[in-house]
N, C-alpha and C positions, 0 to 999 in steps of 0.2 A: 321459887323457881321449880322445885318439884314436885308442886304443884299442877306448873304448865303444863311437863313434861306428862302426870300423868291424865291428865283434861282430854276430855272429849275430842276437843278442835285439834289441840295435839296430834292426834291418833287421826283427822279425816285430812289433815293436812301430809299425814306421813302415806296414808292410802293412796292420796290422790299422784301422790310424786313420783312413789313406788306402781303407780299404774301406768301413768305417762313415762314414764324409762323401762318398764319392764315390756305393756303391751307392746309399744313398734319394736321391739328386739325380736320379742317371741313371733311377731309377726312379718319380721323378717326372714327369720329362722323359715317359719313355715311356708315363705315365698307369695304372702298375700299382702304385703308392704304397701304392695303399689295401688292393691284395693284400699286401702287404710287414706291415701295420700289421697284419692280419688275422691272417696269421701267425704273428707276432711274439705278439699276446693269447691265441692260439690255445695256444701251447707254454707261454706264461705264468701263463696262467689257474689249473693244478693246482697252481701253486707259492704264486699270490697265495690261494687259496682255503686251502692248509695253512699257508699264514703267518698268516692270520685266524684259522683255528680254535684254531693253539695257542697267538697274543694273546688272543683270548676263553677260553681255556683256563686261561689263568694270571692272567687277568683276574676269573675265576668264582675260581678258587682262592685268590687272593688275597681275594675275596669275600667267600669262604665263612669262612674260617680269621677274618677282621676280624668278621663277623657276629657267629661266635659265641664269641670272646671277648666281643662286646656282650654274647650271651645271658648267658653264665657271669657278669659282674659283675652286669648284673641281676639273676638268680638269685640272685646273694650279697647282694645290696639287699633283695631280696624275705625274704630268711630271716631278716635282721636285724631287719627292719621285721615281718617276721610273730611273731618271738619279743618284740619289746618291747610290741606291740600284746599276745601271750598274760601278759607279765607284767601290763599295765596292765589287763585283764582280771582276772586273780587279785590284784590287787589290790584294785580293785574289788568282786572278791567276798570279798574276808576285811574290809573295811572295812562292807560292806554288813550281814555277818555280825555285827560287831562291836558295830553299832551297832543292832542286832537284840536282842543281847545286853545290852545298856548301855540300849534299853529298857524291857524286859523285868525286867530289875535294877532299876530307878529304878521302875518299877510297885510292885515287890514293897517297894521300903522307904519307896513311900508307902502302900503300904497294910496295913505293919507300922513303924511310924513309930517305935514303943519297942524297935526291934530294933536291933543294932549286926552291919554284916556286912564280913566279910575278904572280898575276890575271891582264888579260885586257879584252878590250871591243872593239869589231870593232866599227869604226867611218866613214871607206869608204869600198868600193869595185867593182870591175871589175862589169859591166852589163853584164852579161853569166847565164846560168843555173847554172854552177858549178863554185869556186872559186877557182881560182890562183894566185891571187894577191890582197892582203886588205892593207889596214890601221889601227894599235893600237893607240889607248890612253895612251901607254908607250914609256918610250923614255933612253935615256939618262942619265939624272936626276934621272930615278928610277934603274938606275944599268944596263937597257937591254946594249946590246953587238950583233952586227952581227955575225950572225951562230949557233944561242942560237936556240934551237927546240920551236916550238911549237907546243901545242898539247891540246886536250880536255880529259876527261874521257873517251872519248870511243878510244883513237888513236891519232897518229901522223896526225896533219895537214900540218906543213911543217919546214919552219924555218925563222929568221927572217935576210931580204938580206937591211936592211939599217936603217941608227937609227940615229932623231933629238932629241932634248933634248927632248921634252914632245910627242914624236912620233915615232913609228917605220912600216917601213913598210914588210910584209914576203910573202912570195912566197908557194905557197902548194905543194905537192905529183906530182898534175899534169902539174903543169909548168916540159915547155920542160926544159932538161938541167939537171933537180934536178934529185939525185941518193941517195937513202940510202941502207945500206949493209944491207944483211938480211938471213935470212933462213923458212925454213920449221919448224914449233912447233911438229908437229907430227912426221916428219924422220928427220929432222936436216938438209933436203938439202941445199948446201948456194948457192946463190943468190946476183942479184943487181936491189931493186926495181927503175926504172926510169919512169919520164915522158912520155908521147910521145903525139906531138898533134892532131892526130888525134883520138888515144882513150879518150883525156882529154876532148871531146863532150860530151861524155858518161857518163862523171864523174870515169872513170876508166886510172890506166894506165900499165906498163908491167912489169915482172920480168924475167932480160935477163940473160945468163948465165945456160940457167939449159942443164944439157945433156939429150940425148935420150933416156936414162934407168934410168933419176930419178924420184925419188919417191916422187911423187907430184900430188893431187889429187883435182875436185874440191871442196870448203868447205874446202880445208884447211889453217888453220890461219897462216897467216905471220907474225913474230916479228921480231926487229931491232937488227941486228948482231954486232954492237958499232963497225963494223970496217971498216974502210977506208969512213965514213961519219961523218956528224954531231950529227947523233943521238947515246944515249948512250941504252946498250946492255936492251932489255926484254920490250920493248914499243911495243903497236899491232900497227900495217902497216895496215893493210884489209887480206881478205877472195879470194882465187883463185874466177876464178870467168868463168874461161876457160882455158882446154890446151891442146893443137893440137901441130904435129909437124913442125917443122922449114925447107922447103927444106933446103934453103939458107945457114942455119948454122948448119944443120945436127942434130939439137938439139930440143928443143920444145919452142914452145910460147905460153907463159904463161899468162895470163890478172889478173891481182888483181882490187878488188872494196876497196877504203881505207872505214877501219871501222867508222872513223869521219865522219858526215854527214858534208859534205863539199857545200850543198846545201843554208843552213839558220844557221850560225853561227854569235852568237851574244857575247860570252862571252868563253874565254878560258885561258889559262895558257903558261905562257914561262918559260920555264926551265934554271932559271940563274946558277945554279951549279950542277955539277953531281961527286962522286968519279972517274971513270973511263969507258971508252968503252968497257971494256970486263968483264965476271965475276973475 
């Protein structure tokens, strides 16, 4: 210990204490204090002003980085919240849609009251613009039968041409081959609507049969005449849709559009039992 006392460091450490308590005295005394202080801010100013900036510096940074972790959980808030809001939306619309359907249905079996109907759901179909050929979700099992109609609220889409226990498959308006008996709503003229493939591009197909003085206009609605087809009597077929005359058969030709949108059908009806094809 004394040692310490008598050491070098000792002795600049006792200088330096004894300067800084003696100098601001005596320089008090001598009324130049305020120079001393002046000084002293003077030399310290650039140290205290870069000790601010890089407190504020890492004060912003620390800021910054806390912000936007805020923003990113938000964000992730927002996306959750924006996808359950788009489910409850599509919900919303398949329910709306649903019940669209389910009125539209309940019209149609009250105002075929002697009818007996399966609901299905298409499961396949042809790749074309227009359908001629799908696949049901009913089969067998649920009572279907080949030659059974089907059809939606707005119309006859076709019938059903083959049937597995939990499947059936039907054919529309515009497959070639298919023919329902029909007439005129407005004059009563009768008719036989058929396919044909080259208006079934179109989504259209013909009503052959009419003579050259019948009364047949376009816009006029076509309903099923229950005779000599599968469909039973007062179901809508489609709307004329054109008619010129026939050199060939001296008669006119006719183009029907079926009233089913045979375009995007996803849900429709088959008709397991009917009283009879005529009234």
């Amino acid at each position: 210990m004394r040692d310490f006392f008598k050491s070098r460091f000792f002795t600049v450490i006792v200088v330096i204490t004894l300067i800084m308590v003696i100098v601001p005295s005596v320089f008090g005394v001598m009324g130049i204090g305020r120079y001393l202080r002046d000084g002293v801010n003077i030399l310290l100013t650039p140290f205290q002003k870069l000790f601010t900036y890089v407190t504020d510096a890492a004060d912003g940074f620390v800021s910054y980085f806390t912000e936007f972790d805020r923003i990113v959980e938000e964000n992730e808030k927002l996306k959750e919240q924006n996808a359950q809001l788009r489910d409850k939306i599509s919900a919303a619309e398949e329910a709306e849609q649903m019940n669209d359907w389910l009125f539209s249905y309940l019209e149609l079996k009250r105002e075929h009251t002697d009818y007996s109907f399966q609901d299905a759901s298409v499961t396949g179909r042809e790749s074309s613009n227009y359908m001629t050929v799908f696949t049901l979700d009913k089969g067998s099992s649920q009572g279907i039968a080949e030659n059974m109609p089907v059809v939606t609220p707005d119309g006859i889409v076709g019938y059903v041409s083959e049937v597995g226990t939990d499947w059936c498959r039907a054919v529309t308006l515009l497959q070639s081959g298919g023919a329902a008996g029909a007439y005129v709503e407005r004059s009563g003229e009768i008719g036989v609507v058929e396919g044909d493939y080259t208006l079934s591009r179109d989504g259209l197909c013909k009503m052959e049969y009419m003579a050259a003085d019948a009364d047949i206009k376009v816009g006029d609605r076509i309903l099923s005449s229950g005779l000599g087809s599968v469909y039973p009597r007062g179901l809508v077929i489609g709307y004329v849709e054109s008619v010129e005359p026939d050199a060939a058969s001296r008669g006119l030709s006719v183009t029907v559009r079926p009233s089913a949108d045979l375009t995007d059908i996803s849900k429709l009806m088959i008709i397991t039992k009917y009283d009879s094809y005529t009234e």
